[in-house]
C-alpha positions in Angstrom: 63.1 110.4 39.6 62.1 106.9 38.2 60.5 104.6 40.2 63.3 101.9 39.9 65.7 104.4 41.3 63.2 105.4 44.1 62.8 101.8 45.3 66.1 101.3 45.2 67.1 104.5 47.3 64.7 102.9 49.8 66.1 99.6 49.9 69.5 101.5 50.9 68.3 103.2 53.3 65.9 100.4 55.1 69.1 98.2 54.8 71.1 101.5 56.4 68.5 102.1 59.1 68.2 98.2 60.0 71.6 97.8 60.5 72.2 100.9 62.9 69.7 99.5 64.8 71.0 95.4 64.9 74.4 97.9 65.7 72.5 99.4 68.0 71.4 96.4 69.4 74.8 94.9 69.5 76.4 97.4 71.9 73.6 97.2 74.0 73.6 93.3 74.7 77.7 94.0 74.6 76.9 96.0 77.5 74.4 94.4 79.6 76.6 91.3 79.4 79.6 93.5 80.6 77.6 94.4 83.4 76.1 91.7 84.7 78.7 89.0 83.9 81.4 90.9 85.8 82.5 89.4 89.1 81.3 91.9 92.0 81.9 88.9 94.5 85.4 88.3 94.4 88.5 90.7 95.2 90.9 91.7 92.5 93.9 89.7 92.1 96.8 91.1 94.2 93.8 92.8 96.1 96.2 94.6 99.1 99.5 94.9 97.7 101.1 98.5 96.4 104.2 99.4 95.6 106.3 102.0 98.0 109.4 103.8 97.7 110.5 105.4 100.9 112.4 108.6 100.3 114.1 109.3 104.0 117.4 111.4 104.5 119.8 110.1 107.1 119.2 111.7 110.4 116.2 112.2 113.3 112.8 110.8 112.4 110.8 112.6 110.3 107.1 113.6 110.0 105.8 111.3 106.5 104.4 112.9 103.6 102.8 110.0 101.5 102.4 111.0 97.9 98.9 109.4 96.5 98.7 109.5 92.7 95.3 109.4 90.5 93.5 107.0 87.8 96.7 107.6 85.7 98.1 104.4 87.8 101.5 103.2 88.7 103.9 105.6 91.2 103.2 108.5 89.8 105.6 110.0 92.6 108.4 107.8 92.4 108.7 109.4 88.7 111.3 111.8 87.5 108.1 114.2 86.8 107.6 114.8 90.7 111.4 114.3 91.9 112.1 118.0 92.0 108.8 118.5 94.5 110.1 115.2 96.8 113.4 116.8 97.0 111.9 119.7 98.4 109.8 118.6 100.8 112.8 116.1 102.2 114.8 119.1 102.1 112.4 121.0 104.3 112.6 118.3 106.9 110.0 115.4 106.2 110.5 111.9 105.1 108.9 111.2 101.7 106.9 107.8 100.8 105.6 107.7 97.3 103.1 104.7 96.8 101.5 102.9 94.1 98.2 101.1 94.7 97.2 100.1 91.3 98.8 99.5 87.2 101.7 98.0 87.9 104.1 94.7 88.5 102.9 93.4 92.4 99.3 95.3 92.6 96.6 95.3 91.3 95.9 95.5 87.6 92.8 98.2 87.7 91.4 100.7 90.3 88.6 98.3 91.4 88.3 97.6 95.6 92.2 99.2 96.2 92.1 98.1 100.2 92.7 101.0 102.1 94.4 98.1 104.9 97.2 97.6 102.4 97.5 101.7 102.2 97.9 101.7 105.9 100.1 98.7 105.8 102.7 100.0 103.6 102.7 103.3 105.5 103.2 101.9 109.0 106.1 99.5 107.6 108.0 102.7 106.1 107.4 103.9 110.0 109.5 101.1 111.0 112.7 103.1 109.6 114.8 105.1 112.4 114.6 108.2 109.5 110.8 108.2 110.1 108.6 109.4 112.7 105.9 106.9 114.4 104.0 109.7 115.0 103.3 111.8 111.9 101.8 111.1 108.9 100.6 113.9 105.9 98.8 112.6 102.9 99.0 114.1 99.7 96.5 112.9 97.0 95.3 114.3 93.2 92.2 113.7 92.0 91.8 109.6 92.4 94.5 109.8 95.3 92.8 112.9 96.7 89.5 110.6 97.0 91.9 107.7 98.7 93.7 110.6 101.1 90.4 111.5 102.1 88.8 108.1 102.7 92.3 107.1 104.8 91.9 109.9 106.7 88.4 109.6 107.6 88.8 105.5 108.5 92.1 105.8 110.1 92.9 108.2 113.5 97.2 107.9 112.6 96.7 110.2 110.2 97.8 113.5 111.1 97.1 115.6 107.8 95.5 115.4 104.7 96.1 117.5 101.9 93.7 116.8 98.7 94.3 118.1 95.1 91.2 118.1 93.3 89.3 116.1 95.1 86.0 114.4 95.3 83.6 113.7 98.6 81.9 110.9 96.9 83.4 107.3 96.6 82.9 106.8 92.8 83.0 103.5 91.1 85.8 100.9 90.4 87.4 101.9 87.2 86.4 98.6 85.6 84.4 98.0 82.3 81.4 97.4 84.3 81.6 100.0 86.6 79.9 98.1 89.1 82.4 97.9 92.0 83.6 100.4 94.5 86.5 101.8 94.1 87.6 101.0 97.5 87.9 98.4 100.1 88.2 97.9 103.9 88.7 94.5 105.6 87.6 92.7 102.8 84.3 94.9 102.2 83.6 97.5 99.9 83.1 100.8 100.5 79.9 102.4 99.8 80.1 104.1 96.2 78.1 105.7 94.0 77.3 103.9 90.7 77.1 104.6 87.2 73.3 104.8 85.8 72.4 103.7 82.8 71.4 107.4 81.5 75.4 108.2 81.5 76.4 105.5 78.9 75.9 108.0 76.1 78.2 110.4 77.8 80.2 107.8 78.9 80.5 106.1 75.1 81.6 110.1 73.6 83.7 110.6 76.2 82.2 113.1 78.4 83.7 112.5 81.8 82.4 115.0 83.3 79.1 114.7 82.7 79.6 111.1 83.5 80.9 112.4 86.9 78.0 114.8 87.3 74.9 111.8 86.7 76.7 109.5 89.1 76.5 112.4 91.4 72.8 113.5 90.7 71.9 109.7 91.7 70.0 108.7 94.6 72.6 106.8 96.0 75.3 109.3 95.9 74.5 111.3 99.7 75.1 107.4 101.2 78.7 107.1 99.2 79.8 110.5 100.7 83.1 110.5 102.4 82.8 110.9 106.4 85.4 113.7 106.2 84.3 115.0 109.1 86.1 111.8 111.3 89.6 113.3 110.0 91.8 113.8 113.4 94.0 116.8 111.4 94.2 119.8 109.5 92.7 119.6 105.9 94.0 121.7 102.9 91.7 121.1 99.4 92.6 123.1 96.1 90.4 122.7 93.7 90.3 124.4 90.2 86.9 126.5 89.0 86.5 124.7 85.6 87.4 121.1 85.9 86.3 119.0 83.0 87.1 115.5 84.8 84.8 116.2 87.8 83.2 119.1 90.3 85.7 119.5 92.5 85.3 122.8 93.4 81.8 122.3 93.9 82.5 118.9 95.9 85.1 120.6 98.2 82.6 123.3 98.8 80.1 120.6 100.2 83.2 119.5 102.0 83.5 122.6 103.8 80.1 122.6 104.6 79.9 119.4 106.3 83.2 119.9 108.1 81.3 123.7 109.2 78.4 121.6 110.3 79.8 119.1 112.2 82.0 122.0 114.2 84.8 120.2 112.5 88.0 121.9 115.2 91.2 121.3 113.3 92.0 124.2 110.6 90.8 123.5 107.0 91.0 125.7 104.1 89.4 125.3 100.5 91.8 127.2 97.8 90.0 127.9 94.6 92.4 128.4 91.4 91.0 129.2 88.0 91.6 126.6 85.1 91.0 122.7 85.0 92.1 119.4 86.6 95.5 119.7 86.8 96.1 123.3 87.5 95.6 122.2 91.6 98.9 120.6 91.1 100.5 123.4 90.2 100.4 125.0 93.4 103.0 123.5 95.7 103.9 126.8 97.3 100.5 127.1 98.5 101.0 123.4 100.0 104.1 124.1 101.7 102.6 127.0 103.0 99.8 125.3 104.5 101.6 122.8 106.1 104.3 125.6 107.9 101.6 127.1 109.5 98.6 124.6 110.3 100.7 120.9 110.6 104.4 121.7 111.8 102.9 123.3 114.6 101.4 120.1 115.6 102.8 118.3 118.4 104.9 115.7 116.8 104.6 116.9 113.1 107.7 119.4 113.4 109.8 119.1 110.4 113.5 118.6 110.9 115.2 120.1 107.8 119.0 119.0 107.6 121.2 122.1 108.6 123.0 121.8 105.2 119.7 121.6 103.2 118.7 124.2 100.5 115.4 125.3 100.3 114.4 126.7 96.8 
């Protein structure tokens, strides 16, 4: 090769190399700035408010299922998508509240500090109707909501039930650009959470959740950001699928168990294990339903009262 074209070749690739690395450098300072210029001090605009849609037949008041949805945002359960599963459980004799706590017109714009007081809020005010009971209330949560049904449940002694579809026992962080926040809040404070180290960005940048998931969870803070599920005052249902590429929920409701066993946890709780990935828990309503006939209807209070001319399916 001649020299000319050598030293040319050379230049290319110096030029190439130096500007990976001033690219390189780029996205770095990008994200230290991201991080350490974001607000941690003040709450989120709209910090408290959701949105709720009661559903609640005409008749005697009715035990309250309150459908959580996840990091998809908005209320997920007011949507056509879960209307045939609201039906049924109003059919089988419960009230039905569906709330959104983040994403949308009137709450907050990102899952960053979502205040577990305006949760409680919006539940006791649909308790106000003469269609729901005062005294029973059922969570239902997937995946972010099943973290939120969790943490309600172990910071507030109304709740009766929680049912969690794959769910995590570790508060993770706000999902902001900066990562930096909880993703929680009570009375103004944050809970404690997790955070994102610095060795997940490249997973994080290529879009590997779930290792992203897994290094938050391997970090030293992490056993301080568990959930005190064992301060839950009701039964406790977790389905949780054997390969799930967002998170380790099996393994996370496992350690749930555990701590529930260790703490001589006395209301019944049960860990269901499906094969496939994040959303195959929510594909198993029947097992729900089935749950809740035999561990939370039986509860004082939490009896289901199905309208005579209801059809079950």
């Amino acid at each position: 090769m001649p020299a000319t074209r050598r030293s040319r070749l050379t230049t290319w690739a110096l030029r190439g190399l130096l500007g990976l690395l001033a690219l390189f450098a780029l996205l770095v300072g990008y994200s230290l700035y991201v991080v350490y210029s974001f607000d941690t001090e003040t709450l989120p605009s709209l910090h408290g408010e959701v949105d709720a849609q009661l559903y609640a037949p005409e008749g005697p008041p009715r035990p309250l299922i309150v459908g959580l949805g996840g990091a998809e945002g908005g209320n997920s359960w007011a949507s056509d998508r879960w209307m045939a599963q609201r039906d049924r459980f109003q059919a089988q004799g419960y009230a039905f509240l569906s709330l959104g706590y983040f994403g949308m017109p009137g709450t907050p714009e990102r899952l960053d500090r979502i205040a577990l007081d305006g949760v409680h809020a919006a539940i006791q005010r649909a308790q106000q109707s003469a269609a729901v009971s005062k005294q029973c209330v059922i969570l239902v949560g997937g995946s972010k909501g099943a973290e939120l049904a969790l943490a309600m449940g172990a910071h507030y002694p109304d709740i009766d039930a929680v049912v969690a579809l794959s769910p995590a026992d570790t508060v993770f962080p706000a999902h902001t650009d900066a990562m930096t926040t909880s993703s929680w809040s009570k009375d103004g404070q944050p809970l404690p959470f997790a955070p994102m180290p610095w060795s997940a960005t490249w997973d994080f940048l290529r879009g590997d959740i779930g290792a992203v998931m897994q290094r938050i969870l391997d970090g030293e803070a992490a056993p301080a950001a568990r959930i005190p599920v064992e301060r839950i005052k009701g039964p406790l249902l977790l389905v949780a699928a054997s390969e799930d590429e967002m998170w380790p929920a099996l393994g996370m409701s496992q350690r749930i168990v555990e701590r529930l066993d260790a703490a001589g946890f006395d209301h019944a709780h049960r860990l269901i294990e499906v094969p496939g990935g994040h959303a195959e828990s929510i594909r198993h309503f029947d097992r729900v339903e089935a749950f809740l006939r035999e561990h939370v209807a039986t509860l004082p209070d939490c009896a289901p009262r199905p309208q005579p001319s209801a059809i079950q399916h």
